[in-house]
DSSP file (Angstrom, degrees, kcal/mol; ACC not computed):
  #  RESIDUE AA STRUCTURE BP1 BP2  ACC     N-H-->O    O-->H-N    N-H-->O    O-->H-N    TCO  KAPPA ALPHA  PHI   PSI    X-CA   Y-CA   Z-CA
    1    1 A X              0   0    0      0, 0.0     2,-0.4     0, 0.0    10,-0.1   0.000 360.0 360.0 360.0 147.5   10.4   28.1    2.1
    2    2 A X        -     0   0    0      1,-0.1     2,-0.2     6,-0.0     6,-0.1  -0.900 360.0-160.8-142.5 122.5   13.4   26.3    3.0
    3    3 A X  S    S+     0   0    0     -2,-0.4     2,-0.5    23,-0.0    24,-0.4   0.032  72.6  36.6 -93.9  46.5   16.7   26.0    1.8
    4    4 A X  S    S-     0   0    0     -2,-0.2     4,-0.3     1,-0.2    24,-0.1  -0.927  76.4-114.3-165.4 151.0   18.1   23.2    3.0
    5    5 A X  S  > S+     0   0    0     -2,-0.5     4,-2.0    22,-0.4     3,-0.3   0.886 121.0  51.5 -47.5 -71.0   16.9   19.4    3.9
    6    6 A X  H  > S+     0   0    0      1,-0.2     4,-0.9     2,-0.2    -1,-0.1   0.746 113.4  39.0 -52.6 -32.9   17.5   20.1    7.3
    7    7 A X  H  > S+     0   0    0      1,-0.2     4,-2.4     2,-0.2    -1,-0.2   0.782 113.8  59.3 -99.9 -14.5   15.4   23.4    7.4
    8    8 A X  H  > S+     0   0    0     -3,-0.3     4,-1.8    -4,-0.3     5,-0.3   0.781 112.0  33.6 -53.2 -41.7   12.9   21.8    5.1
    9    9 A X  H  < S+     0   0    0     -4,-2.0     4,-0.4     2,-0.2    -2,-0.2   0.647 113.5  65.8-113.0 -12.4   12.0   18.6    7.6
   10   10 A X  H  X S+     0   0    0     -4,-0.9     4,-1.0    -5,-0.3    -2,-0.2   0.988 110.8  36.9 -40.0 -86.6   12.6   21.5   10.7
   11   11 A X  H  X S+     0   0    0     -4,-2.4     4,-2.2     2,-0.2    -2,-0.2   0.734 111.1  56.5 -59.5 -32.1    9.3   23.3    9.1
   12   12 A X  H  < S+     0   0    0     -4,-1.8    -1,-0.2     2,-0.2    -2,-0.2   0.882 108.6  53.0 -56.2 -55.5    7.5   19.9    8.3
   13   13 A X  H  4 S+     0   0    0     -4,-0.4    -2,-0.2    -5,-0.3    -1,-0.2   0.894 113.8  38.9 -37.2 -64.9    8.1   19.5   12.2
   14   14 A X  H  < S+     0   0    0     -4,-1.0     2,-0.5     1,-0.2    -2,-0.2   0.917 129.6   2.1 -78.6 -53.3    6.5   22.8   13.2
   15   15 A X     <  -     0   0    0     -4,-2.2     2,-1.0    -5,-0.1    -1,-0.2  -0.975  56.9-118.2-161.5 176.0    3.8   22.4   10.7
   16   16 A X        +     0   0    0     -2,-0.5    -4,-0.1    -3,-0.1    -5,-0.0  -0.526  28.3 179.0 -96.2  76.4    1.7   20.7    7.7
   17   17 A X        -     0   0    0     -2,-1.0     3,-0.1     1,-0.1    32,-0.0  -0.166  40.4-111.3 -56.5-160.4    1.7   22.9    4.2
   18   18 A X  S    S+     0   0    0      1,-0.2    32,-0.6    31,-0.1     2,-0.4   0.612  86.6  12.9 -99.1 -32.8   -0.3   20.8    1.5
   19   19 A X  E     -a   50   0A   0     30,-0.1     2,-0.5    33,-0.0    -1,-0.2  -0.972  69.6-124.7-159.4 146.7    2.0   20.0   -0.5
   20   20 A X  E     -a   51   0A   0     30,-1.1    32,-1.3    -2,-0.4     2,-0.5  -0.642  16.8-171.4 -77.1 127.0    5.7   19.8   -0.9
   21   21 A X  E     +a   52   0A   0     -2,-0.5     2,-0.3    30,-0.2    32,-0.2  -0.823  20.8 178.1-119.7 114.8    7.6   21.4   -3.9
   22   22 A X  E     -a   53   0A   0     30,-2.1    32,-0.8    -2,-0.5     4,-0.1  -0.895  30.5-141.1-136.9 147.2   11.3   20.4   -4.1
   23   23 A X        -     0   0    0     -2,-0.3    32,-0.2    30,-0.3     3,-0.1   0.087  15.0-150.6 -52.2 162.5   14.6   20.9   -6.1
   24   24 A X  S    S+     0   0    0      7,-0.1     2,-0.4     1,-0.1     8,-0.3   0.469  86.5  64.4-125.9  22.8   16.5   18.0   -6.3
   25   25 A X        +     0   0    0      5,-0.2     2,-0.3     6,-0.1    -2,-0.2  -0.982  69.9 148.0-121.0 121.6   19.9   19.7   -6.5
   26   26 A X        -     0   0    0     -2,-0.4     2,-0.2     3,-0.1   -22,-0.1  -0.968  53.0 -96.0-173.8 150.1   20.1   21.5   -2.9
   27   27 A X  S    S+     0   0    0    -24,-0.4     2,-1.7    -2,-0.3   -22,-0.4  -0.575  97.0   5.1 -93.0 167.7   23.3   22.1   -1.0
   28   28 A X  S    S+     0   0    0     -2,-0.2     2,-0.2   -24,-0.1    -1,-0.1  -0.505 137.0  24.9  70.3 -83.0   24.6   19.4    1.9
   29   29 A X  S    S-     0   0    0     -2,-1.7     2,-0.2    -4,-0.0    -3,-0.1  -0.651  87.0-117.7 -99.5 158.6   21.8   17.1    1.1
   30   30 A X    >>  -     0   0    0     -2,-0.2     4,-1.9    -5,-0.1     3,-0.9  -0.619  31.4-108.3 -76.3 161.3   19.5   16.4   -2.2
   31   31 A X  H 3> S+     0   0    0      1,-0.3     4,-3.2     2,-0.2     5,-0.2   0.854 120.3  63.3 -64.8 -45.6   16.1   16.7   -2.8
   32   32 A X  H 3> S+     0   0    0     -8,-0.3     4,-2.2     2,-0.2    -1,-0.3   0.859 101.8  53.3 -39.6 -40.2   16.0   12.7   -2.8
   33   33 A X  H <4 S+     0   0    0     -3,-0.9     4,-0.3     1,-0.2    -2,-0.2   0.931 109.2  49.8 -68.4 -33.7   17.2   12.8    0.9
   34   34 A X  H >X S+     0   0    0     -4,-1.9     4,-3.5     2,-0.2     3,-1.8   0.929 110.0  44.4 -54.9 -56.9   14.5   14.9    1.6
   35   35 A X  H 3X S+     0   0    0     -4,-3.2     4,-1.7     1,-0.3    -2,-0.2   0.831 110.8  56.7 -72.0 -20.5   12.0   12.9    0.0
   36   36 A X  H 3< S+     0   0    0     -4,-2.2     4,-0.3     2,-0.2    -1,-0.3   0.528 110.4  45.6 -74.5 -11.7   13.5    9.6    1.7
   37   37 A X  H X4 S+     0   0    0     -3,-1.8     3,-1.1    -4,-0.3    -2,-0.2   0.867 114.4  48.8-100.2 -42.2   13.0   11.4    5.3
   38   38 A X  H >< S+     0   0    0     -4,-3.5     3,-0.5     1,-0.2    -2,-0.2   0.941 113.6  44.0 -66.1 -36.6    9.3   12.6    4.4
   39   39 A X  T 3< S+     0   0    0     -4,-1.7    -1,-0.2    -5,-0.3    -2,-0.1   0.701 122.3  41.8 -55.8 -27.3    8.2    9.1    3.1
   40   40 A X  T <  S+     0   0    0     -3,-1.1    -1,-0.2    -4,-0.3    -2,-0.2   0.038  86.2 122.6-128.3  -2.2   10.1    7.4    6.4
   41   41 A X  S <  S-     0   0    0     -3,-0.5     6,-0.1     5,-0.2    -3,-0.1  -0.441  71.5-130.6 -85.3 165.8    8.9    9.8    8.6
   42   42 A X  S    S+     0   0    0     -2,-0.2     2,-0.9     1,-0.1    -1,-0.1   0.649  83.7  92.5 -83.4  -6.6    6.7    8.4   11.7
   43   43 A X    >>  -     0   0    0      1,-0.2     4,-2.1    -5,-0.1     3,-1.8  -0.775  67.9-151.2 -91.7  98.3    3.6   11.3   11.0
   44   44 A X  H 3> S+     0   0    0     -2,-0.9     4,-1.2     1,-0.2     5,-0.3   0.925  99.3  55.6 -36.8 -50.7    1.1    9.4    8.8
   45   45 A X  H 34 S+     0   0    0      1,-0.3    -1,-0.2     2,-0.2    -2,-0.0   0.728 113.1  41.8 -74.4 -18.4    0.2   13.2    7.4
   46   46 A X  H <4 S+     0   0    0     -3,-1.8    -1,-0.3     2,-0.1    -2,-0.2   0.605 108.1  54.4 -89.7  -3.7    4.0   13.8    6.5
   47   47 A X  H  < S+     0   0    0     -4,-2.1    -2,-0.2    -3,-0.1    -3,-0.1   0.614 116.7  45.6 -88.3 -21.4    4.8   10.2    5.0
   48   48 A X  S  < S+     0   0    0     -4,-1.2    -3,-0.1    -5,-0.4    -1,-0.1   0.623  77.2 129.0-114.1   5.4    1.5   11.3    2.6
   49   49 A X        -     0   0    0     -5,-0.3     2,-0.9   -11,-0.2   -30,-0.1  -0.122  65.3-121.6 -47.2 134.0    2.5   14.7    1.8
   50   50 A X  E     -a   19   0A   0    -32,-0.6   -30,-1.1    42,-0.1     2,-0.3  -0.709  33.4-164.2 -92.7 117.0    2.3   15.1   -2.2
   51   51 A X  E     -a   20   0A   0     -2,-0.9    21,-2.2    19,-0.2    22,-1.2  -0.668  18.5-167.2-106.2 147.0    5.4   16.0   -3.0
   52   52 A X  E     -ab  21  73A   0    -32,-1.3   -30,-2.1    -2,-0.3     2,-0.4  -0.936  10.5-155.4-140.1 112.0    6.4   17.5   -6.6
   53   53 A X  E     -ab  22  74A   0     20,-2.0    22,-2.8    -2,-0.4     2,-0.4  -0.737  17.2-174.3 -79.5 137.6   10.6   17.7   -7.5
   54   54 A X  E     + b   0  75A   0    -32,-0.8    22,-0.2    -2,-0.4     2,-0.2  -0.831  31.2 150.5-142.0  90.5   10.6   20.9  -10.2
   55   55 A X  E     - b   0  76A   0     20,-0.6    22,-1.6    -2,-0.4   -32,-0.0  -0.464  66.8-115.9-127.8 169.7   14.0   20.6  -11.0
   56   56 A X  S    S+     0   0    0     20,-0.3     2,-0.2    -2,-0.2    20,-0.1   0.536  82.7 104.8 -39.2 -55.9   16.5   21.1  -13.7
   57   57 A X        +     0   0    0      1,-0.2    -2,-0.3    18,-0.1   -32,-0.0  -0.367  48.6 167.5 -46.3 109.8   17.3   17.3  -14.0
   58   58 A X        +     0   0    0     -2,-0.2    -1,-0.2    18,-0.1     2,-0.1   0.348  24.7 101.1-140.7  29.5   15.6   16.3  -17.1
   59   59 A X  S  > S-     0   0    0      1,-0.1     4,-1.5     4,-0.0     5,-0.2  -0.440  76.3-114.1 -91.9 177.4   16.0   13.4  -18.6
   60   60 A X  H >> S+     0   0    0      1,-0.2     4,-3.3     2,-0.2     3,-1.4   0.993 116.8  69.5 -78.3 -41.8   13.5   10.5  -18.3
   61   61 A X  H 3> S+     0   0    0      1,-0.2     4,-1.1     2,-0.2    -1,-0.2   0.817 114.2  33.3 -27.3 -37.0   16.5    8.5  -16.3
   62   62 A X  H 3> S+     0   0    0      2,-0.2     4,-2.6    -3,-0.2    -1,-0.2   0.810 113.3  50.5 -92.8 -33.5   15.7   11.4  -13.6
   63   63 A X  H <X S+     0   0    0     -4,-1.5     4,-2.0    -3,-1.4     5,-0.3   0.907 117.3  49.2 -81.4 -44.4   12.2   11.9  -14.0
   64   64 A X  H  X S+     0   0    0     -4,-3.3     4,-1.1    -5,-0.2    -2,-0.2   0.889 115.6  43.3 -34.5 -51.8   12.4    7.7  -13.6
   65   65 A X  H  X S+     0   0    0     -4,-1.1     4,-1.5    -5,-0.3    -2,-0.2   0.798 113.9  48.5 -99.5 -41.3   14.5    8.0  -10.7
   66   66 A X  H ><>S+     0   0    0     -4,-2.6     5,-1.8     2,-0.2     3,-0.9   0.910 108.1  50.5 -39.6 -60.1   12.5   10.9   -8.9
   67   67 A X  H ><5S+     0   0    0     -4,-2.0     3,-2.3     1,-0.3    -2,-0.2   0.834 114.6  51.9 -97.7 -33.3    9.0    9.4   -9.3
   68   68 A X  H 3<5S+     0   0    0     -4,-1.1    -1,-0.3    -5,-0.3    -2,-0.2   0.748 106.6  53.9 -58.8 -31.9   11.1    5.8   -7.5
   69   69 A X  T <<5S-     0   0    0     -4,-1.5    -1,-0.3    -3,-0.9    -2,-0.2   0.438 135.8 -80.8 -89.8   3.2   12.5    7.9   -4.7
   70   70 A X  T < 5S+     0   0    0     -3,-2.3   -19,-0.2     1,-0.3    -3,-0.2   0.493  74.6 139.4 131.1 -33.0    8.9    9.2   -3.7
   71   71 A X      < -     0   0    0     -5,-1.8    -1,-0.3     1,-0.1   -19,-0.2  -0.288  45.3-147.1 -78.0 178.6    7.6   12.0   -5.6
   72   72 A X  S    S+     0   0    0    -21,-2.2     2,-0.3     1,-0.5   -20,-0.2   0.744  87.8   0.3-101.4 -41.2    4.2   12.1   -6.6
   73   73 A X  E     -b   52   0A   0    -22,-1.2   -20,-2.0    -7,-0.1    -1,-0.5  -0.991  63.2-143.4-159.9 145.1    5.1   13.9   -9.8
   74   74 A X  E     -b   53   0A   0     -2,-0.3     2,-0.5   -22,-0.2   -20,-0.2  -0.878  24.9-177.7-129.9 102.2    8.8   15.2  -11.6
   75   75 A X  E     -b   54   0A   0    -22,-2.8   -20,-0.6    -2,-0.5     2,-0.1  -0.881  17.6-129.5-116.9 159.5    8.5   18.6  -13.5
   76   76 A X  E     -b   55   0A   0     -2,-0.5     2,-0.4   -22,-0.2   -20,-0.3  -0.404  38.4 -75.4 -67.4 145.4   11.4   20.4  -15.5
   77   77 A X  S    S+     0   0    0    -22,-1.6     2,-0.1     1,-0.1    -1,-0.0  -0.929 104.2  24.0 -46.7  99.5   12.4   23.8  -15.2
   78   78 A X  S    S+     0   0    0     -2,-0.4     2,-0.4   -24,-0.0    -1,-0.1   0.126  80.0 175.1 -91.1 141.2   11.0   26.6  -16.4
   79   79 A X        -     0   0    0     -4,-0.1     2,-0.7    -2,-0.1    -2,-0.1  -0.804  35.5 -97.3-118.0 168.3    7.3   25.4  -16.6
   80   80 A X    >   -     0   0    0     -2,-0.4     3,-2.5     1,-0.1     2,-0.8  -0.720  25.8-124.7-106.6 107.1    4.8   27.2  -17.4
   81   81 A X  G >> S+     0   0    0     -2,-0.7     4,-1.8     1,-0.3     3,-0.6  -0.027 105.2  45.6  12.8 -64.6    2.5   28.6  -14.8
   82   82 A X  G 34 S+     0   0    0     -2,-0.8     4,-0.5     1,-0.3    -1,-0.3   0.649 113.8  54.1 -77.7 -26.7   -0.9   27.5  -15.6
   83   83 A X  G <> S+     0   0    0     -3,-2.5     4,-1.1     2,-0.2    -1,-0.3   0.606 109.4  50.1 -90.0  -3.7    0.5   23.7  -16.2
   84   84 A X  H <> S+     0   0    0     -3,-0.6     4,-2.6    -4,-0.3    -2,-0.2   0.888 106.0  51.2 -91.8 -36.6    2.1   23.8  -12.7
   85   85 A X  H  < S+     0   0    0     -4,-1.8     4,-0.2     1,-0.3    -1,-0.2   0.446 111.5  51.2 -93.3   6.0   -0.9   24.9  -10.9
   86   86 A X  H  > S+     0   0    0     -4,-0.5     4,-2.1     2,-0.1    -1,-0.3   0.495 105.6  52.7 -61.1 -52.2   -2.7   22.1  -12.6
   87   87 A X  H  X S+     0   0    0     -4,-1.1     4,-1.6     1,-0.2    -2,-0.2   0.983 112.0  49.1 -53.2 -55.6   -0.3   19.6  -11.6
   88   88 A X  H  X S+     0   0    0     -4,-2.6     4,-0.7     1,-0.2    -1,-0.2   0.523 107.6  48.2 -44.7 -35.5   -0.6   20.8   -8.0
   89   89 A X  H >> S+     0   0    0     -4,-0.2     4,-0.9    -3,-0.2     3,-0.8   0.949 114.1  53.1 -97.9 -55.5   -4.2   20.7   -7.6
   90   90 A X  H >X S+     0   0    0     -4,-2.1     4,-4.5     1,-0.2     3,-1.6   0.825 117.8  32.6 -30.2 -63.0   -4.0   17.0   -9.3
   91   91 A X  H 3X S+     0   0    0     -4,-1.6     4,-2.0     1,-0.3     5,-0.3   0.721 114.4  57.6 -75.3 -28.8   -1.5   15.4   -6.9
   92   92 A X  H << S+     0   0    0     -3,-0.8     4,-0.4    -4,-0.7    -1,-0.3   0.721 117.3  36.3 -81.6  -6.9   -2.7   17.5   -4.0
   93   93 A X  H <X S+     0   0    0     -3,-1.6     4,-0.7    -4,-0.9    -2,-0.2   0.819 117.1  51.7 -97.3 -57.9   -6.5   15.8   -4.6
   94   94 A X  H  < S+     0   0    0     -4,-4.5    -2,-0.2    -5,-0.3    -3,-0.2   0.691 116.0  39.3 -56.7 -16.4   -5.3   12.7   -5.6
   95   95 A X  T >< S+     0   0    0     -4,-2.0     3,-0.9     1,-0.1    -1,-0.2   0.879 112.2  54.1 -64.6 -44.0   -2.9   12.4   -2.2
   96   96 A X  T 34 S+     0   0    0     -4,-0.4    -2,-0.2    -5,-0.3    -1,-0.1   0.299  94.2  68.5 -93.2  20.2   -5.1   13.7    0.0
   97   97 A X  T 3<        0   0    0     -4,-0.7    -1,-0.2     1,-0.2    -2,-0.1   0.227 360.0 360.0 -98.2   7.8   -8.3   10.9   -1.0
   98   98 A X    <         0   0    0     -3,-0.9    -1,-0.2   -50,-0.1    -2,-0.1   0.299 360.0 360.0 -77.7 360.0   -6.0    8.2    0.6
């Protein structure tokens, strides 16, 4: 867990979760800066990390603008449990068959 960009791409340094899940409202930097450093990054296995913004931002302009910057997938806030852990297992099957 990270609060920050910076401590976020810190722990992608050290090591590889399975998949990313990120705000896109975050202090210093946004969850878009983030997603532009994992995509850009030089480690084939962080540039394919499946990344999921679960945010607040919820119009389709954002869910538009999310899925353009990088995520795999843009859900609102509060979801409900069983649909989240569904999403995850999608995106995390469908990344990792690359």
């Amino acid at each position: 867990m990270a609060a920050t960009v910076a401590e976020a791409i810190e722990i992608l340094a050290q090591s590889q979760p399975d998949i990313l899940v990120s705000d896109i409202g975050m202090p210093i930097e946004d969850g878009y800066s983030l997603i532009h450093k994992i995509r850009a990054s030089e480690s084939g296995t962080t540039k394919r990390l499946p990344a999921v913004a679960l945010t607040a931002y919820a119009s389709e302009t954002d869910r538009t603008m999310a899925l353009a910057e990088g995520y795999d997938e843009h859900l609102i806030k509060p979801i409900e449990p069983a649909l989240f852990a569904a999403v995850l297992a999608k995106i995390s099957l469908s990344r990792n068959s690359f």
